[in-house]
N, CA, C and O atoms as a Tripos MOL2 file, in Angstrom:
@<TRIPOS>MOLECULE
protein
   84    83    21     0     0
PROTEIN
NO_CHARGES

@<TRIPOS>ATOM
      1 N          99.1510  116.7140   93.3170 N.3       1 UNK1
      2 CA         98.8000  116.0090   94.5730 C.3       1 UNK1
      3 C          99.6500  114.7340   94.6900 C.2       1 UNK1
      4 O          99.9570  113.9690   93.7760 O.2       1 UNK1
      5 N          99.9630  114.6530   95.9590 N.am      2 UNK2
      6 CA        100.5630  113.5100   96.3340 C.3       2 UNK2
      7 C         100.0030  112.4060   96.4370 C.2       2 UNK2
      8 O          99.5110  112.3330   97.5630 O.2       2 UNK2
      9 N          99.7530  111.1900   95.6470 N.am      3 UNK3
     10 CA         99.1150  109.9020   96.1510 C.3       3 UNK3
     11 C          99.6560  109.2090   97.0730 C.2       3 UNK3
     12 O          99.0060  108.3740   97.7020 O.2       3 UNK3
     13 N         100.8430  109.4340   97.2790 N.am      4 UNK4
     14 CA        101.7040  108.5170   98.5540 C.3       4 UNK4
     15 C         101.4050  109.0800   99.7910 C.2       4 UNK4
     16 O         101.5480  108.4960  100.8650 O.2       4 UNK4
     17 N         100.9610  110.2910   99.6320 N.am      5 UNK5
     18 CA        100.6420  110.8110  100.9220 C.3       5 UNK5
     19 C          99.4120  110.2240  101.3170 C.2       5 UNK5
     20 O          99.2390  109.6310  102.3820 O.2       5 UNK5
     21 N          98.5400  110.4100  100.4080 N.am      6 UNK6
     22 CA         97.1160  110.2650  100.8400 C.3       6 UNK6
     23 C          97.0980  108.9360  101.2430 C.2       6 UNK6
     24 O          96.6500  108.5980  102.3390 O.2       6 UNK6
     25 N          97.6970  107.9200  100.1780 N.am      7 UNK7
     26 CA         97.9020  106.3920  101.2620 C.3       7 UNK7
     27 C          98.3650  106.2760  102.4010 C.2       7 UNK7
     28 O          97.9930  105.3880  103.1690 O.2       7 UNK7
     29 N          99.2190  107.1220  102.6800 N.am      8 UNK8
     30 CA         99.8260  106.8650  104.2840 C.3       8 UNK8
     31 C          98.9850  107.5980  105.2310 C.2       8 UNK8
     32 O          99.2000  107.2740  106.3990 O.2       8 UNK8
     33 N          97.9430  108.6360  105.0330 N.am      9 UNK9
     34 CA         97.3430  108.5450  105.8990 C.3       9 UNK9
     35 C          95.9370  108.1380  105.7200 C.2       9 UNK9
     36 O          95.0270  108.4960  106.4670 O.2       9 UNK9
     37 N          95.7940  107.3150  104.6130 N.am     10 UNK10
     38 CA         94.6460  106.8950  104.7040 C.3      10 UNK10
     39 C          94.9090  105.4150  105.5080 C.2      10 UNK10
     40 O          94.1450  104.9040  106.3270 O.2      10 UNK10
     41 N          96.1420  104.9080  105.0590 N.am     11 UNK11
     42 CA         96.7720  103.7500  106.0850 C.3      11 UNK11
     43 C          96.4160  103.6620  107.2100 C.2      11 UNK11
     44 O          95.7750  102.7060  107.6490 O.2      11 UNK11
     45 N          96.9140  105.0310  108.1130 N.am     12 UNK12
     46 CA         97.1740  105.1610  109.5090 C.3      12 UNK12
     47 C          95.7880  105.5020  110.2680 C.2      12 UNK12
     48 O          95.6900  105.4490  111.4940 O.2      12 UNK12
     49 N          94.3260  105.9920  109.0770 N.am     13 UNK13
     50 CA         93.2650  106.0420  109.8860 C.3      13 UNK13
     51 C          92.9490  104.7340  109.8370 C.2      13 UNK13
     52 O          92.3530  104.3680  110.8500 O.2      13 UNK13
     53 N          93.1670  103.7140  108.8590 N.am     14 UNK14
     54 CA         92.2540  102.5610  108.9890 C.3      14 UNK14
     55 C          92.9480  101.4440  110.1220 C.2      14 UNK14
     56 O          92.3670  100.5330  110.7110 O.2      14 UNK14
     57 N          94.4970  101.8770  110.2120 N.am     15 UNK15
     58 CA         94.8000  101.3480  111.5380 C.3      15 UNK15
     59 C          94.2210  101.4730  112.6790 C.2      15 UNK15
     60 O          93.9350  100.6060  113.5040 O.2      15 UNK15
     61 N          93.9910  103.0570  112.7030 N.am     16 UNK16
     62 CA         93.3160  103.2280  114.3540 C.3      16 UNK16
     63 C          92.2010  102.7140  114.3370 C.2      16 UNK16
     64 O          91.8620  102.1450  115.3750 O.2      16 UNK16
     65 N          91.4250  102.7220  113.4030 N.am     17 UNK17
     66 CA         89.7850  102.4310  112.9990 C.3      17 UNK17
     67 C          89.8070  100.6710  113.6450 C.2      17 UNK17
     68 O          88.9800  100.1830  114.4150 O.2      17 UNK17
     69 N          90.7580  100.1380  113.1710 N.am     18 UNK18
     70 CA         91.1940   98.6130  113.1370 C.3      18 UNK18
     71 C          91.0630   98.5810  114.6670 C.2      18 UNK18
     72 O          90.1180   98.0990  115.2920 O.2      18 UNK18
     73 N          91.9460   99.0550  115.0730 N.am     19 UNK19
     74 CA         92.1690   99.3570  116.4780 C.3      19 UNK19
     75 C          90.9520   99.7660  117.3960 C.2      19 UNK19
     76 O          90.9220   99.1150  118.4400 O.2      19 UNK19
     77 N          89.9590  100.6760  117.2530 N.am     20 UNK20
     78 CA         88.9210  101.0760  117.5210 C.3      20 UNK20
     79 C          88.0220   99.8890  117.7220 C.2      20 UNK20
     80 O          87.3780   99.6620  118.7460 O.2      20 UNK20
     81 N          88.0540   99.0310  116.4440 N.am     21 UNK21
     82 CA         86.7880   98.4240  116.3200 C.3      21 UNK21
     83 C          86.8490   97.2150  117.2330 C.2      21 UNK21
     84 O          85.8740   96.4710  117.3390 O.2      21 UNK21
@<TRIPOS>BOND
     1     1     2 1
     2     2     3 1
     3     3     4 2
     4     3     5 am
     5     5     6 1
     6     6     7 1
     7     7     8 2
     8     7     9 am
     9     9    10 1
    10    10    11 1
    11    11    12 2
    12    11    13 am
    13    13    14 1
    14    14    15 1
    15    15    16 2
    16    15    17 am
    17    17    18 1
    18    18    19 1
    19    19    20 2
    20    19    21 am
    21    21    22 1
    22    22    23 1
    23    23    24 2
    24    23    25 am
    25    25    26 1
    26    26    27 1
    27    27    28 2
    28    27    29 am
    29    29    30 1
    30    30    31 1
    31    31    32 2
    32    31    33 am
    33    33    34 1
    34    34    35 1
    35    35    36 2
    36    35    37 am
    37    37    38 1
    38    38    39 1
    39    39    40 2
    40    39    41 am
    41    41    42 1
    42    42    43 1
    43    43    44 2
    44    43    45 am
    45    45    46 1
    46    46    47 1
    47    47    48 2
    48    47    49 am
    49    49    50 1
    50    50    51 1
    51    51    52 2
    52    51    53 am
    53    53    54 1
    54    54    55 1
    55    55    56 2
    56    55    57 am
    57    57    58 1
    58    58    59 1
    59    59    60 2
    60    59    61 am
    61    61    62 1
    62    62    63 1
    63    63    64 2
    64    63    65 am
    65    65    66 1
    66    66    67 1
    67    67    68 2
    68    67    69 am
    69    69    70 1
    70    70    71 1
    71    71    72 2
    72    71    73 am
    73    73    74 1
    74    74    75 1
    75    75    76 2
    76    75    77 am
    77    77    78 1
    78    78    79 1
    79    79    80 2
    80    79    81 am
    81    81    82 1
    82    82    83 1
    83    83    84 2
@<TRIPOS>SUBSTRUCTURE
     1 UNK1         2 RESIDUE 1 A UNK
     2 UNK2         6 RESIDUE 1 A UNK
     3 UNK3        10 RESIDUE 1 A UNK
     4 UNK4        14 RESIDUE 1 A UNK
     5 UNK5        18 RESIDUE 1 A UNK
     6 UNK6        22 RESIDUE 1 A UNK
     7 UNK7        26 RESIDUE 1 A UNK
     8 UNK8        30 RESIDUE 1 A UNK
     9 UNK9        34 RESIDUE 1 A UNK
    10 UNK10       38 RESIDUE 1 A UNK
    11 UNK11       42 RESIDUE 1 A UNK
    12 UNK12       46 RESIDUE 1 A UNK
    13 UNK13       50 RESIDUE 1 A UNK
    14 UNK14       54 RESIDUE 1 A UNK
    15 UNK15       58 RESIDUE 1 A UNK
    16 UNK16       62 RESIDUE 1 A UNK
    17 UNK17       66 RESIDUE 1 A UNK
    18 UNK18       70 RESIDUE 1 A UNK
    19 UNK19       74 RESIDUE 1 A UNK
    20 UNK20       78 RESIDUE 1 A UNK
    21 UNK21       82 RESIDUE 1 A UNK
């Protein structure tokens, strides 16, 4: 498994989330 992956999209939900809130 990729961990770099999972950071980048765990990144990009907490952006929108950021964004959301």
């Amino acid at each position: 498994m990729n961990k770099n992956l999972w950071r980048v999209i765990f990144n990009r939900a907490r952006g929108m989330l950021m964004v959301v809130a």
